[in-house]
C-alpha positions in Angstrom: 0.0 0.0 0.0 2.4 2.6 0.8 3.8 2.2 -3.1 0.6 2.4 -4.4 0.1 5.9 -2.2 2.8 7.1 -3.3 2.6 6.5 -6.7 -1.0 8.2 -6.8 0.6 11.1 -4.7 3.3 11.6 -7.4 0.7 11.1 -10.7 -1.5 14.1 -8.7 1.2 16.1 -7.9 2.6 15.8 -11.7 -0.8 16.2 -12.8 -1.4 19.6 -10.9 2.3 21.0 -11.9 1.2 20.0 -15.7 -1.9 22.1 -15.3 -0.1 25.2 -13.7 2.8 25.4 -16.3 0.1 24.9 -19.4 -1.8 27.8 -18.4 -5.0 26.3 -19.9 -6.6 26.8 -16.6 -9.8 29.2 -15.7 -10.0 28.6 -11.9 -7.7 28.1 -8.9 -9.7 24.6 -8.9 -6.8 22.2 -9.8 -5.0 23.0 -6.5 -6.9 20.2 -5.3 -4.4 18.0 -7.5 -1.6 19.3 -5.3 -3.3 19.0 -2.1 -4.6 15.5 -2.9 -0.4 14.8 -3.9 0.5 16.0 -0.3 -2.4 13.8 1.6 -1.5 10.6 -0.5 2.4 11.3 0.5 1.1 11.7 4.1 -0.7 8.7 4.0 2.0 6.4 2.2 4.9 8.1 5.3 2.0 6.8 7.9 1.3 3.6 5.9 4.7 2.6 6.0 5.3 3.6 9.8 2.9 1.5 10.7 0.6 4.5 12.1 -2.5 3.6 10.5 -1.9 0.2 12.0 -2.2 2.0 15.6 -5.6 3.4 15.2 -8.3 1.5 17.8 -10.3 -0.8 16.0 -13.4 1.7 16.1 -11.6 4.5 14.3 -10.5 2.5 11.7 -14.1 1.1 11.2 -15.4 4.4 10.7 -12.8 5.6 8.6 -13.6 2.8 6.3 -17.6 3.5 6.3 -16.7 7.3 5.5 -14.2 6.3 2.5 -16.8 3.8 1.2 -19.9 6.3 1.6 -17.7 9.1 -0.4 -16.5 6.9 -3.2 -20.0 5.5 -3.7 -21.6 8.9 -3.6 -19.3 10.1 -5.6 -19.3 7.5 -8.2 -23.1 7.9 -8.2 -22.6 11.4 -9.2 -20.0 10.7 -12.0 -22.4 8.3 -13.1 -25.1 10.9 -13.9 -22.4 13.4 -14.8 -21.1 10.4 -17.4 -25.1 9.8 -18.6 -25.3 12.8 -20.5 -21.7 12.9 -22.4 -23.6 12.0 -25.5 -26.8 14.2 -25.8 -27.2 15.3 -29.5 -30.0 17.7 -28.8 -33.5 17.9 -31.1 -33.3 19.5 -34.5 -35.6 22.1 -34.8 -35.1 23.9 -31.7 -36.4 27.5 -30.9 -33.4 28.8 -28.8 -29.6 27.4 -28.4 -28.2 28.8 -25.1 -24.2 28.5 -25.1 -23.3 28.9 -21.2 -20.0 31.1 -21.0 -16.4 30.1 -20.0 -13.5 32.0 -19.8 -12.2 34.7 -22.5 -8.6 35.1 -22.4 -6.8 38.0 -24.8 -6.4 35.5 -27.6 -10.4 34.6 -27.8 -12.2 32.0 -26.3 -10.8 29.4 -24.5 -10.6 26.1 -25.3 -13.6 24.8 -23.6 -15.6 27.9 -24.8 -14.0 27.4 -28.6 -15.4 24.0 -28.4 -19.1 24.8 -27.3 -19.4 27.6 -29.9 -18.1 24.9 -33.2 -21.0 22.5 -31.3 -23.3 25.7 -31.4 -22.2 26.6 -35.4 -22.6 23.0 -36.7 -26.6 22.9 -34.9 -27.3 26.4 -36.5 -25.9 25.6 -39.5 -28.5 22.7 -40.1 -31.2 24.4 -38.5 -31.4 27.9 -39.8 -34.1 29.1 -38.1 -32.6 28.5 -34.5 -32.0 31.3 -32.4 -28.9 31.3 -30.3 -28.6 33.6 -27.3 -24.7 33.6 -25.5 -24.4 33.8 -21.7 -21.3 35.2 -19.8 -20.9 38.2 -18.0 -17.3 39.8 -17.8 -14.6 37.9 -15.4 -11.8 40.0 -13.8 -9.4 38.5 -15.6 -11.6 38.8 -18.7 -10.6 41.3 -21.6 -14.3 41.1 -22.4 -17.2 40.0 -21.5 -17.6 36.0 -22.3 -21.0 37.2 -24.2 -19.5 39.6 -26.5 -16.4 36.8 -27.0 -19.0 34.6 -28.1 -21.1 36.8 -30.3 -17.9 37.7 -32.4 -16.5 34.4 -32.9 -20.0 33.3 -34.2 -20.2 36.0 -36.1 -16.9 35.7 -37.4 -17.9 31.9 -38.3 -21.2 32.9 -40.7 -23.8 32.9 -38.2 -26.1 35.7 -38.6 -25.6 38.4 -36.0 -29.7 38.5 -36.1 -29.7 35.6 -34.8 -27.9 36.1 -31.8 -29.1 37.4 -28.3 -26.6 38.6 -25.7 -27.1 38.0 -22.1 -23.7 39.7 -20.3 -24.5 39.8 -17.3 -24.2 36.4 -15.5 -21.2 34.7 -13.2 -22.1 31.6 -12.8 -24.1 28.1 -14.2 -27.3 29.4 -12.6 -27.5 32.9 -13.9 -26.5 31.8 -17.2 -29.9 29.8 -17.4 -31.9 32.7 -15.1 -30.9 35.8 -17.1 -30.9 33.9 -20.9 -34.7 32.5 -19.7 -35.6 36.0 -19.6 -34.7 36.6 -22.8 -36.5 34.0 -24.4 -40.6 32.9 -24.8 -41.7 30.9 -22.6 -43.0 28.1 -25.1 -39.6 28.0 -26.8 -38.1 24.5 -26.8 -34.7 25.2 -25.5 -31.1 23.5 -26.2 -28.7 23.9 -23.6 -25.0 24.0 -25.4 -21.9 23.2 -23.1 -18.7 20.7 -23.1 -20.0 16.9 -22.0 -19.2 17.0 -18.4 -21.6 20.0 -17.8 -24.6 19.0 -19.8 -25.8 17.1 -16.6 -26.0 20.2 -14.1 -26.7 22.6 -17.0 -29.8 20.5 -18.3 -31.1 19.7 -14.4 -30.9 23.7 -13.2 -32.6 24.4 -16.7 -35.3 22.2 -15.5 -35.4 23.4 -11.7 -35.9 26.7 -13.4 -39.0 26.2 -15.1 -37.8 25.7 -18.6 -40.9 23.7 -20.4 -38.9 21.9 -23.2 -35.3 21.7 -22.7 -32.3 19.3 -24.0 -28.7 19.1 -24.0 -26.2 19.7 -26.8 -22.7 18.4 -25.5 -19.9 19.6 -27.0 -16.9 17.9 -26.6 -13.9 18.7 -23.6 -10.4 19.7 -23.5 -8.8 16.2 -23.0 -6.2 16.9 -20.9 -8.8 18.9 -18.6 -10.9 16.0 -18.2 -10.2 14.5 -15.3 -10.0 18.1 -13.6 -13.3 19.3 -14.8 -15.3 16.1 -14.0 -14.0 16.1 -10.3 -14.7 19.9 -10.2 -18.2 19.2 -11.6 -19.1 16.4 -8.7 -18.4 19.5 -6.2 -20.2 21.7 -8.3 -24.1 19.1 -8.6 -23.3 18.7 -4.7 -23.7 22.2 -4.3 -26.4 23.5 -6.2 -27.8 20.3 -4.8 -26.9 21.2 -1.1 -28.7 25.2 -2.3 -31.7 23.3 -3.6 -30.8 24.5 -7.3 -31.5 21.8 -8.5 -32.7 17.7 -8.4 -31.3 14.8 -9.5 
Protein backbone atom coordinates (compact mmCIF):
# COMPACT_ATOMS: atom_id res chain seq x y z
CA UNK A 1 0.00 0.00 0.00
CA UNK A 2 2.36 2.61 0.82
CA UNK A 3 3.77 2.24 -3.12
CA UNK A 4 0.57 2.36 -4.45
CA UNK A 5 0.08 5.89 -2.24
CA UNK A 6 2.81 7.06 -3.31
CA UNK A 7 2.60 6.50 -6.69
CA UNK A 8 -0.99 8.20 -6.80
CA UNK A 9 0.65 11.14 -4.68
CA UNK A 10 3.35 11.63 -7.43
CA UNK A 11 0.66 11.11 -10.69
CA UNK A 12 -1.50 14.06 -8.71
CA UNK A 13 1.16 16.07 -7.86
CA UNK A 14 2.60 15.76 -11.65
CA UNK A 15 -0.84 16.23 -12.83
CA UNK A 16 -1.42 19.60 -10.90
CA UNK A 17 2.27 21.05 -11.94
CA UNK A 18 1.24 20.04 -15.68
CA UNK A 19 -1.86 22.15 -15.28
CA UNK A 20 -0.11 25.21 -13.70
CA UNK A 21 2.76 25.38 -16.29
CA UNK A 22 0.13 24.88 -19.45
CA UNK A 23 -1.78 27.82 -18.37
CA UNK A 24 -5.04 26.28 -19.86
CA UNK A 25 -6.60 26.81 -16.57
CA UNK A 26 -9.79 29.24 -15.68
CA UNK A 27 -10.03 28.58 -11.94
CA UNK A 28 -7.74 28.10 -8.95
CA UNK A 29 -9.69 24.62 -8.94
CA UNK A 30 -6.78 22.16 -9.81
CA UNK A 31 -4.96 23.01 -6.48
CA UNK A 32 -6.90 20.17 -5.31
CA UNK A 33 -4.45 17.98 -7.47
CA UNK A 34 -1.56 19.35 -5.32
CA UNK A 35 -3.32 19.02 -2.05
CA UNK A 36 -4.61 15.45 -2.87
CA UNK A 37 -0.41 14.79 -3.91
CA UNK A 38 0.51 16.00 -0.31
CA UNK A 39 -2.38 13.85 1.56
CA UNK A 40 -1.53 10.56 -0.49
CA UNK A 41 2.40 11.31 0.53
CA UNK A 42 1.11 11.68 4.06
CA UNK A 43 -0.74 8.66 4.00
CA UNK A 44 1.99 6.44 2.21
CA UNK A 45 4.90 8.09 5.28
CA UNK A 46 2.02 6.81 7.88
CA UNK A 47 1.26 3.56 5.94
CA UNK A 48 4.72 2.62 5.97
CA UNK A 49 5.30 3.57 9.83
CA UNK A 50 2.91 1.48 10.70
CA UNK A 51 0.60 4.50 12.08
CA UNK A 52 -2.48 3.55 10.47
CA UNK A 53 -1.93 0.16 11.97
CA UNK A 54 -2.18 1.98 15.61
CA UNK A 55 -5.57 3.43 15.23
CA UNK A 56 -8.33 1.50 17.83
CA UNK A 57 -10.33 -0.81 16.03
CA UNK A 58 -13.37 1.65 16.13
CA UNK A 59 -11.64 4.49 14.34
CA UNK A 60 -10.54 2.47 11.73
CA UNK A 61 -14.09 1.12 11.16
CA UNK A 62 -15.43 4.44 10.69
CA UNK A 63 -12.80 5.56 8.63
CA UNK A 64 -13.62 2.80 6.33
CA UNK A 65 -17.61 3.51 6.33
CA UNK A 66 -16.70 7.31 5.45
CA UNK A 67 -14.22 6.31 2.54
CA UNK A 68 -16.79 3.83 1.24
CA UNK A 69 -19.94 6.33 1.62
CA UNK A 70 -17.70 9.09 -0.38
CA UNK A 71 -16.47 6.91 -3.16
CA UNK A 72 -20.02 5.51 -3.71
CA UNK A 73 -21.62 8.92 -3.56
CA UNK A 74 -19.27 10.13 -5.55
CA UNK A 75 -19.29 7.46 -8.18
CA UNK A 76 -23.15 7.91 -8.17
CA UNK A 77 -22.57 11.40 -9.23
CA UNK A 78 -19.99 10.71 -11.95
CA UNK A 79 -22.39 8.31 -13.14
CA UNK A 80 -25.08 10.92 -13.87
CA UNK A 81 -22.44 13.45 -14.83
CA UNK A 82 -21.12 10.44 -17.42
CA UNK A 83 -25.07 9.78 -18.62
CA UNK A 84 -25.26 12.85 -20.52
CA UNK A 85 -21.69 12.86 -22.41
CA UNK A 86 -23.60 12.00 -25.55
CA UNK A 87 -26.77 14.21 -25.84
CA UNK A 88 -27.23 15.33 -29.47
CA UNK A 89 -30.02 17.67 -28.76
CA UNK A 90 -33.45 17.95 -31.06
CA UNK A 91 -33.34 19.48 -34.49
CA UNK A 92 -35.55 22.15 -34.81
CA UNK A 93 -35.07 23.88 -31.69
CA UNK A 94 -36.40 27.50 -30.89
CA UNK A 95 -33.42 28.78 -28.77
CA UNK A 96 -29.56 27.40 -28.35
CA UNK A 97 -28.24 28.77 -25.12
CA UNK A 98 -24.18 28.51 -25.12
CA UNK A 99 -23.26 28.93 -21.22
CA UNK A 100 -20.04 31.15 -20.97
CA UNK A 101 -16.42 30.13 -20.05
CA UNK A 102 -13.55 32.01 -19.83
CA UNK A 103 -12.22 34.71 -22.53
CA UNK A 104 -8.60 35.07 -22.38
CA UNK A 105 -6.76 38.03 -24.82
CA UNK A 106 -6.40 35.45 -27.65
CA UNK A 107 -10.37 34.65 -27.80
CA UNK A 108 -12.18 32.05 -26.29
CA UNK A 109 -10.77 29.43 -24.47
CA UNK A 110 -10.58 26.12 -25.31
CA UNK A 111 -13.57 24.77 -23.62
CA UNK A 112 -15.62 27.94 -24.79
CA UNK A 113 -14.05 27.38 -28.61
CA UNK A 114 -15.40 23.97 -28.45
CA UNK A 115 -19.11 24.85 -27.28
CA UNK A 116 -19.36 27.62 -29.90
CA UNK A 117 -18.07 24.88 -33.24
CA UNK A 118 -21.00 22.50 -31.35
CA UNK A 119 -23.28 25.66 -31.44
CA UNK A 120 -22.16 26.56 -35.45
CA UNK A 121 -22.60 22.99 -36.66
CA UNK A 122 -26.55 22.87 -34.92
CA UNK A 123 -27.31 26.40 -36.46
CA UNK A 124 -25.91 25.62 -39.54
CA UNK A 125 -28.53 22.66 -40.06
CA UNK A 126 -31.19 24.44 -38.47
CA UNK A 127 -31.39 27.91 -39.75
CA UNK A 128 -34.13 29.09 -38.09
CA UNK A 129 -32.56 28.55 -34.55
CA UNK A 130 -32.03 31.30 -32.45
CA UNK A 131 -28.93 31.29 -30.26
CA UNK A 132 -28.58 33.58 -27.33
CA UNK A 133 -24.75 33.59 -25.50
CA UNK A 134 -24.39 33.82 -21.73
CA UNK A 135 -21.29 35.15 -19.82
CA UNK A 136 -20.93 38.18 -18.02
CA UNK A 137 -17.32 39.76 -17.82
CA UNK A 138 -14.59 37.86 -15.38
CA UNK A 139 -11.77 40.05 -13.78
CA UNK A 140 -9.43 38.52 -15.56
CA UNK A 141 -11.63 38.78 -18.74
CA UNK A 142 -10.61 41.31 -21.60
CA UNK A 143 -14.33 41.13 -22.41
CA UNK A 144 -17.24 40.02 -21.50
CA UNK A 145 -17.60 36.01 -22.30
CA UNK A 146 -20.98 37.15 -24.16
CA UNK A 147 -19.54 39.62 -26.48
CA UNK A 148 -16.42 36.83 -26.96
CA UNK A 149 -19.02 34.56 -28.11
CA UNK A 150 -21.09 36.78 -30.33
CA UNK A 151 -17.87 37.74 -32.43
CA UNK A 152 -16.47 34.39 -32.86
CA UNK A 153 -20.05 33.34 -34.17
CA UNK A 154 -20.25 35.96 -36.14
CA UNK A 155 -16.87 35.66 -37.36
CA UNK A 156 -17.93 31.86 -38.30
CA UNK A 157 -21.22 32.88 -40.65
CA UNK A 158 -23.84 32.89 -38.24
CA UNK A 159 -26.07 35.72 -38.60
CA UNK A 160 -25.61 38.44 -36.00
CA UNK A 161 -29.71 38.52 -36.07
CA UNK A 162 -29.74 35.63 -34.76
CA UNK A 163 -27.91 36.09 -31.76
CA UNK A 164 -29.09 37.43 -28.31
CA UNK A 165 -26.58 38.60 -25.75
CA UNK A 166 -27.09 38.01 -22.14
CA UNK A 167 -23.74 39.75 -20.32
CA UNK A 168 -24.55 39.84 -17.27
CA UNK A 169 -24.16 36.42 -15.50
CA UNK A 170 -21.22 34.73 -13.17
CA UNK A 171 -22.07 31.59 -12.78
CA UNK A 172 -24.14 28.08 -14.20
CA UNK A 173 -27.26 29.44 -12.56
CA UNK A 174 -27.49 32.86 -13.86
CA UNK A 175 -26.49 31.81 -17.16
CA UNK A 176 -29.86 29.83 -17.39
CA UNK A 177 -31.93 32.70 -15.11
CA UNK A 178 -30.93 35.79 -17.10
CA UNK A 179 -30.86 33.90 -20.86
CA UNK A 180 -34.67 32.51 -19.75
CA UNK A 181 -35.60 36.05 -19.57
CA UNK A 182 -34.70 36.57 -22.81
CA UNK A 183 -36.55 33.99 -24.43
CA UNK A 184 -40.61 32.93 -24.81
CA UNK A 185 -41.65 30.93 -22.55
CA UNK A 186 -43.04 28.14 -25.07
CA UNK A 187 -39.56 28.04 -26.82
CA UNK A 188 -38.13 24.52 -26.80
CA UNK A 189 -34.71 25.17 -25.49
CA UNK A 190 -31.15 23.53 -26.15
CA UNK A 191 -28.74 23.87 -23.58
CA UNK A 192 -24.97 24.02 -25.40
CA UNK A 193 -21.88 23.19 -23.14
CA UNK A 194 -18.75 20.70 -23.05
CA UNK A 195 -20.03 16.94 -21.96
CA UNK A 196 -19.21 16.98 -18.39
CA UNK A 197 -21.63 19.96 -17.82
CA UNK A 198 -24.56 18.96 -19.85
CA UNK A 199 -25.81 17.07 -16.56
CA UNK A 200 -25.98 20.24 -14.11
CA UNK A 201 -26.69 22.59 -16.98
CA UNK A 202 -29.83 20.52 -18.28
CA UNK A 203 -31.09 19.71 -14.37
CA UNK A 204 -30.86 23.68 -13.15
CA UNK A 205 -32.64 24.40 -16.69
CA UNK A 206 -35.27 22.21 -15.50
CA UNK A 207 -35.43 23.43 -11.70
CA UNK A 208 -35.88 26.74 -13.40
CA UNK A 209 -39.01 26.20 -15.13
CA UNK A 210 -37.83 25.68 -18.61
CA UNK A 211 -40.92 23.73 -20.37
CA UNK A 212 -38.87 21.92 -23.20
CA UNK A 213 -35.27 21.69 -22.73
CA UNK A 214 -32.30 19.33 -23.99
CA UNK A 215 -28.68 19.14 -24.04
CA UNK A 216 -26.22 19.70 -26.80
CA UNK A 217 -22.71 18.41 -25.52
CA UNK A 218 -19.90 19.55 -27.01
CA UNK A 219 -16.90 17.94 -26.57
CA UNK A 220 -13.86 18.70 -23.61
CA UNK A 221 -10.41 19.65 -23.51
CA UNK A 222 -8.81 16.22 -23.03
CA UNK A 223 -6.20 16.88 -20.87
CA UNK A 224 -8.84 18.92 -18.58
CA UNK A 225 -10.95 16.04 -18.19
CA UNK A 226 -10.18 14.48 -15.26
CA UNK A 227 -10.02 18.09 -13.57
CA UNK A 228 -13.28 19.34 -14.78
CA UNK A 229 -15.29 16.12 -14.00
CA UNK A 230 -13.98 16.11 -10.27
CA UNK A 231 -14.70 19.92 -10.25
CA UNK A 232 -18.18 19.18 -11.57
CA UNK A 233 -19.06 16.44 -8.65
CA UNK A 234 -18.37 19.54 -6.22
CA UNK A 235 -20.20 21.75 -8.34
CA UNK A 236 -24.11 19.14 -8.64
CA UNK A 237 -23.33 18.73 -4.68
CA UNK A 238 -23.73 22.19 -4.28
CA UNK A 239 -26.42 23.49 -6.22
CA UNK A 240 -27.78 20.28 -4.84
CA UNK A 241 -26.89 21.15 -1.08
CA UNK A 242 -28.72 25.20 -2.26
CA UNK A 243 -31.72 23.28 -3.58
CA UNK A 244 -30.81 24.53 -7.30
CA UNK A 245 -31.55 21.78 -8.54
CA UNK A 246 -32.73 17.67 -8.38
CA UNK A 247 -31.31 14.80 -9.46
Amino acid sequence: MTYIFLTVGILCLLYCAGILISGVFGSWFFLIWGAAGAGFMALAWMWKNNIISRLPAAVKLLLVIVLAAGILVFLFIEGLIISRFHSKGEPGLDYLIVLGAQMRDSGPSKALALRLDTAVTYLEENEATLVVVSGGKGSNEPVSEAQGMFDYLVAKGIAPERIVMEDKSTNTKENLEFSQKLIPKAASVGIVTNNFHVYRGTRLAVKQGFRTVCGLAAPSDIPMQANNMVREFFCVMKDLLYGNMTL
